[in-house]
C-alpha positions, 0 to 999 in steps of 0.5 A, a space after each residue: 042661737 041666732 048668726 046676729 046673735 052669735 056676731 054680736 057676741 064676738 064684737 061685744 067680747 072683742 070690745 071687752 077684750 080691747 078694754 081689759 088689754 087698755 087697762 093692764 096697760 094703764 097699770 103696767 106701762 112705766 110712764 104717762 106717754 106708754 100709758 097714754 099710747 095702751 088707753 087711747 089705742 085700746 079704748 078707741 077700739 074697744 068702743 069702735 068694737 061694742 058699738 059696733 055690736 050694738 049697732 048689730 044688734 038693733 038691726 038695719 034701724 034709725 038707731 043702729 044708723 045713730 050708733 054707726 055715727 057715734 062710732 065713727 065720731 069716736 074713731 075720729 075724736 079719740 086719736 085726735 084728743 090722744 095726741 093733743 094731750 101727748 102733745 101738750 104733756 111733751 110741751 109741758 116738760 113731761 119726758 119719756 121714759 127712756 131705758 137709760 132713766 132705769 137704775 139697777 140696785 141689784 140682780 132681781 130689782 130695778 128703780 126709776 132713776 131721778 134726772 141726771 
């Protein structure tokens, strides 16, 4: 196995692994905005990672120059487009979650509250 081989690997698993962590936040974080923070941190750098590897992978080429760029454009635009829609969910009405908004039932079990 070659080193290009070998750092293509770790930028691809890099990328799985950011990709997996986004999406157990997605399942797992209370509300719109945590789960809006884990995908749009998770995704961006997932996708910066693997195409990244992609771009290892071909080589110093035509193709790997135009999969730099679409990295960066997706650097760039993600965050942006994360924000704008946090921004407007917030403006919407949509409240973040607050620990003042958990209800405890009983010693093991917690429920979301309803508005005060």
């Amino acid at each position: 196995m070659l080193v290009k081989d070998v750092i293509v690997i770790l930028f691809m698993l890099g990328g799985f692994f950011f990709f997996f962590t986004a999406t157990l936040g997605l399942l797992r974080l209370p509300d719109f905005f945590t789960r809006l923070h884990a995908t749009g941190k998770g995704d961006t750098l997932a996708a910066l990672w693997s195409l990244i590897g992609l771009a290892v992978y071909h080589g110093f080429t035509l193709t790997s120059a135009k999969i730099l760029f679409i990295a960066v454009f997706m650097f760039l635009a993600q965050p942006t487009a994360t924000h704008a829609i946090s921004r407007a969910a917030f403006r919407c009405g949509v409240q973040p979650w607050t620990c003042e908004s958990v209800v405890l039932l009983d010693e093991g079990t917690a429920e979301q509250g309803g508005e005060k």
